[in-house]
C-alpha positions as CSV (number, residue, x, y, z in Angstrom):
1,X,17.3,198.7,92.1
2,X,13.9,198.3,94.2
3,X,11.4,200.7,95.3
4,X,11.2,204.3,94.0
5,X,9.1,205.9,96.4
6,X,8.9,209.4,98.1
7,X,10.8,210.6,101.4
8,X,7.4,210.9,103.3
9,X,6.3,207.5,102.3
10,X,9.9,205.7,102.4
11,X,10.5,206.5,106.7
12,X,7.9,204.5,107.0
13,X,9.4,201.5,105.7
14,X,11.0,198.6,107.5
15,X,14.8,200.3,108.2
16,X,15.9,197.2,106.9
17,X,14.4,198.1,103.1
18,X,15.3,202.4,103.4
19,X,18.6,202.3,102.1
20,X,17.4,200.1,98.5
21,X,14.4,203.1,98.2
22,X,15.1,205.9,96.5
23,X,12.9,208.8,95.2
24,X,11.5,209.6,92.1
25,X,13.6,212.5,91.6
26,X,16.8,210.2,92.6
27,X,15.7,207.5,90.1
28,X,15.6,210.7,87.1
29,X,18.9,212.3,87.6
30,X,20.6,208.7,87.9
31,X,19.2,207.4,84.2
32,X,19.3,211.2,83.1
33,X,23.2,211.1,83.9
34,X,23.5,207.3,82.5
35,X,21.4,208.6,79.3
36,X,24.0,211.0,78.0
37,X,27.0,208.1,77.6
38,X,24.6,207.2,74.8
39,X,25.6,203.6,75.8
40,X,23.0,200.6,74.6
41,X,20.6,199.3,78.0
42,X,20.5,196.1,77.7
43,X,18.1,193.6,79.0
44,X,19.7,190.7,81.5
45,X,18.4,187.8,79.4
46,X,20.4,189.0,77.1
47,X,24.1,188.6,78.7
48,X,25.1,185.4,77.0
49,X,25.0,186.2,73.5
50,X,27.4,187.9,71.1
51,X,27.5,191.6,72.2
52,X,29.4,194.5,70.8
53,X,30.2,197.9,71.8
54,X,29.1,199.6,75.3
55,X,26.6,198.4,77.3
56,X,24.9,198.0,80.9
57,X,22.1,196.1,82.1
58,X,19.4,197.9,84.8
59,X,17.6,195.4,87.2
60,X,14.8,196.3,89.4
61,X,13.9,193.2,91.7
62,X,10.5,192.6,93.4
63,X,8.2,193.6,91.8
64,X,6.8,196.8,93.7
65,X,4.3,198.8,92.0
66,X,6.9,201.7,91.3
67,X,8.0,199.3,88.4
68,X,5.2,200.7,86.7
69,X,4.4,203.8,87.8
70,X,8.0,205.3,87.8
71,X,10.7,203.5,86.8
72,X,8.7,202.5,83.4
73,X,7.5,205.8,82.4
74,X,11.2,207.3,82.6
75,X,12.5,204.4,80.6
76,X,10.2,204.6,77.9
77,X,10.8,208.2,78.0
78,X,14.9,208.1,77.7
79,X,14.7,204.6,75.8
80,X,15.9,202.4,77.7
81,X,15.1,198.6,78.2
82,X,14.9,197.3,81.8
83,X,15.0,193.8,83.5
84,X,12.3,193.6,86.2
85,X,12.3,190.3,88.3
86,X,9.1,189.4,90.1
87,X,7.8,187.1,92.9
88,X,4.2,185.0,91.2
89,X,3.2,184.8,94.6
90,X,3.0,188.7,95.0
91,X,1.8,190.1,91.9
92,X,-1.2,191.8,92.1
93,X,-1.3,192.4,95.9
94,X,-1.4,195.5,97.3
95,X,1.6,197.8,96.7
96,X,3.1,195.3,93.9
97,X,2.5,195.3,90.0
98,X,-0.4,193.2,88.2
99,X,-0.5,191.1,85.3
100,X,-1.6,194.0,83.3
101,X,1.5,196.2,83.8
102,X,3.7,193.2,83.4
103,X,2.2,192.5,80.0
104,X,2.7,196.4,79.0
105,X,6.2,196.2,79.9
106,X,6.5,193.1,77.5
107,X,5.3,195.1,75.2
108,X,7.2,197.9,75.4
109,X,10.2,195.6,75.2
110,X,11.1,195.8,79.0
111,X,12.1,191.8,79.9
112,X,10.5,190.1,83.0
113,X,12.5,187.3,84.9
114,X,12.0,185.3,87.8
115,X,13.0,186.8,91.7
116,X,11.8,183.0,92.7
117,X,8.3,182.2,93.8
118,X,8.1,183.0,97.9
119,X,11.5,185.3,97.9
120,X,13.2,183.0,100.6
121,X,16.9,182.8,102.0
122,X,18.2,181.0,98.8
123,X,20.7,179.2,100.8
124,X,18.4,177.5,102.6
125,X,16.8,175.6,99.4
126,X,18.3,172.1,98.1
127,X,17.9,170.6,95.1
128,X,14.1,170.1,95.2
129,X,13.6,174.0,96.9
130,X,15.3,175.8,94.2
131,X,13.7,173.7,91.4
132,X,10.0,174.8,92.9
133,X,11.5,178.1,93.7
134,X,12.6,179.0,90.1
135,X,11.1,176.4,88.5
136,X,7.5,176.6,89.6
137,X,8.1,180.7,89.1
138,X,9.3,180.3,85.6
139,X,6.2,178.1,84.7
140,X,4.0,180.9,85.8
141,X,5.5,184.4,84.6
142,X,5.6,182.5,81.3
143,X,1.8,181.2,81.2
144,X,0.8,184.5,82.2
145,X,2.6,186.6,80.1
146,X,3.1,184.6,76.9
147,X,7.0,184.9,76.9
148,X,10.3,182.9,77.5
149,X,12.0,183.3,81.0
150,X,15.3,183.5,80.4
151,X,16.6,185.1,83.6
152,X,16.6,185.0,87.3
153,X,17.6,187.1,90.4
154,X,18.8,186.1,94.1
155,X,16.1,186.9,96.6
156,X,17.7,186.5,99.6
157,X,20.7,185.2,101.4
158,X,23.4,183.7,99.4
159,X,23.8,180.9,96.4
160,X,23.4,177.1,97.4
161,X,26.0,175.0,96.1
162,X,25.5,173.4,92.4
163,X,22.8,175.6,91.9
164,X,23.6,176.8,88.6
165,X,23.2,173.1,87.3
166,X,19.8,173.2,88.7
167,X,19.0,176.4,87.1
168,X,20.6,175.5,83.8
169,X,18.2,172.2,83.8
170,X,15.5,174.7,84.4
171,X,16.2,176.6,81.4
172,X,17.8,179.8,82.6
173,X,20.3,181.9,80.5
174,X,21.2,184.1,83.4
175,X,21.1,184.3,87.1
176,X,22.0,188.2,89.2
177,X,23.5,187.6,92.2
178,X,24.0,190.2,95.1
179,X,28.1,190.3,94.8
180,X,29.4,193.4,93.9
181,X,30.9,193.7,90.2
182,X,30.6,194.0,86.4
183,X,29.6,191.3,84.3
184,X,32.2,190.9,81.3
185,X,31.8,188.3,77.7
186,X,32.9,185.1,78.5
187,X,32.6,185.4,82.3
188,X,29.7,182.8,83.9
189,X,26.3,183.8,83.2
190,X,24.6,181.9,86.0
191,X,26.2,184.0,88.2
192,X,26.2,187.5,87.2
193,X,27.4,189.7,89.7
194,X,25.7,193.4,90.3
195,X,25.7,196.9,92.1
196,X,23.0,198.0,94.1
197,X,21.5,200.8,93.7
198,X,20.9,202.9,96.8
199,X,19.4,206.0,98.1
200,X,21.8,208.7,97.8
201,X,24.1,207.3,94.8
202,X,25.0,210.0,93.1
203,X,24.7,211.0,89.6
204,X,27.6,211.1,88.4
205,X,29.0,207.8,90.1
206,X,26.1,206.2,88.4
207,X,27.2,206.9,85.4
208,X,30.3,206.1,85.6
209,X,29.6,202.9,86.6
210,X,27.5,202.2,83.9
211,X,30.8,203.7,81.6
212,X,32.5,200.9,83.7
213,X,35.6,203.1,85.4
214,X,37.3,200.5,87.9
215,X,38.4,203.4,90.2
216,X,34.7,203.7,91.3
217,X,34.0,199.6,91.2
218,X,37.0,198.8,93.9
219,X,35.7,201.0,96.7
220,X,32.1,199.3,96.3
221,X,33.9,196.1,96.0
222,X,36.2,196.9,99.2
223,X,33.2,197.4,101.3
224,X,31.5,194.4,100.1
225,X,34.2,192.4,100.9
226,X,34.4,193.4,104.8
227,X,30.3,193.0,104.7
228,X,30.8,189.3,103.6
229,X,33.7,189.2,105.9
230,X,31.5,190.0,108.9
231,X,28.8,188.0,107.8
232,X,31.3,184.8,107.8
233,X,32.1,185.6,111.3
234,X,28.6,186.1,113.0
235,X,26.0,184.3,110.6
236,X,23.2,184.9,109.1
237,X,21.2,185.3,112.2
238,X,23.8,187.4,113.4
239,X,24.4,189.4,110.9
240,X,20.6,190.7,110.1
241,X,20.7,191.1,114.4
242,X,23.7,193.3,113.9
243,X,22.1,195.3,110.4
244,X,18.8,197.0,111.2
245,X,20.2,198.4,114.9
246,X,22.9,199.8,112.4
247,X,21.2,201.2,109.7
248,X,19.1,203.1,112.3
249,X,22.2,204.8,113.8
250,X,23.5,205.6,111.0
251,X,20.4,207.3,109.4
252,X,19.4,209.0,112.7
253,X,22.9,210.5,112.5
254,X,22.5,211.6,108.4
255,X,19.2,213.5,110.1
256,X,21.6,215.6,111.9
């Protein structure tokens, strides 16, 4: 998840950021829906050890103020427990959270990981890159807020080779990646795959993701798969030529 914001404010994003911003109305049906499999939220940080019985694990990445003044009020209010990975270098600008709301978040027993420190293309970064990138962050979100970092999340691009040694030498538990799946016991926890959450999910497909029905995983999985396919074939550069001039046709035509 990302930024919960309303329709008048979200056309006037970058197209490039629409689809990952949903409304505040959005945001309460999906955690309403999830709510009533009376399944345990648990945070990310937590994936490696022993757990029994249902669970699922919400991630918001960023750090945009909506952390705090939506997604954490309907948390607290249904009881859930939350993830929220943050770039150091954008806390407390405009339109992202502070210090402050990070440290009630702590204390409400939300967890807060590490989205790196600068949010670059992770695949650009070697050895040295992704130890400043995730190490520097770590160092930071935990001097400021008096708690372990345990997790991380992808901020842009795809992972580097060997990166989960370097991460592992850093101290990380966990690592969210962009690739489309469920993470299951036993599975590699430096490389956690998730589902992004976009505008327009529905309630009920929400849910029964987080009830983990396969039927609904393989279409999201199917269309990831052609996505990377296409991404293979063009590039990078390619590929985010190809995506905004997309993503405006296809929401000019949704207008219609």
């Amino acid at each position: 998840m990302h930024d919960v914001v309303p329709e008048a404010r979200r056309v006037t994003m970058p197209v490039g950021h629409r689809p990952y911003a949903i409304a505040p109305e959005e945001l309460r049906a999906l955690l309403m829906a999830a709510a009533e499999l009376q399944r345990r939220t648990v945070p990310a940080g937590q994936l490696p050890q022993e757990l029994g019985g249902g669970f699922w694990c919400l991630t918001v990445d960023d750090g945009a103020e909506s952390d705090y003044t939506e997604v954490f009020p309907v948390l607290c209010e249904l009881g859930m427990r939350a993830t929220f990975f943050v770039v150091p270098t954008l806390i407390g600008t405009p339109g992202y959270v502070s210090w402050g709301q990070l440290r009630e978040l702590v204390a409400a027993g939300m967890e807060v990981g590490s989205h790196s420190l600068t949010h670059p293309f992770m695949h650009t970064l070697d050895a040295a890159g992704l130890r400043r990138e995730f190490g520097e962050s770590k160092r930071i979100i935990e001097d400021r807020l008096g708690c372990a970092v345990r997790s991380g999340s992808l901020p842009r691009g795809w992972e580097p080779p060997r990166y989960a040694e370097v991460l592992a030498e850093l101290g990380y538990r966990v690592f969210c990646t962009s690739r489309v799946g469920w993470w299951r016991p036993g599975t590699a926890s430096l490389a956690v795959p998730r589902i992004a959450v976009r505008r327009g999910l529905r309630p009920e497909v929400f849910a029964a993701l987080a009830a983990g029905e396969a039927r609904v995983l393989l279409g999201m999985q199917a269309t990831d798969r052609l996505k990377s396919l296409a991404k293979r074939c063009v590039g990078l550069r390619g590929w985010q030529g190809l995506r905004e001039p997309l993503l405006a046709l296809r929401e000019r035509f949704s207008w219609r």
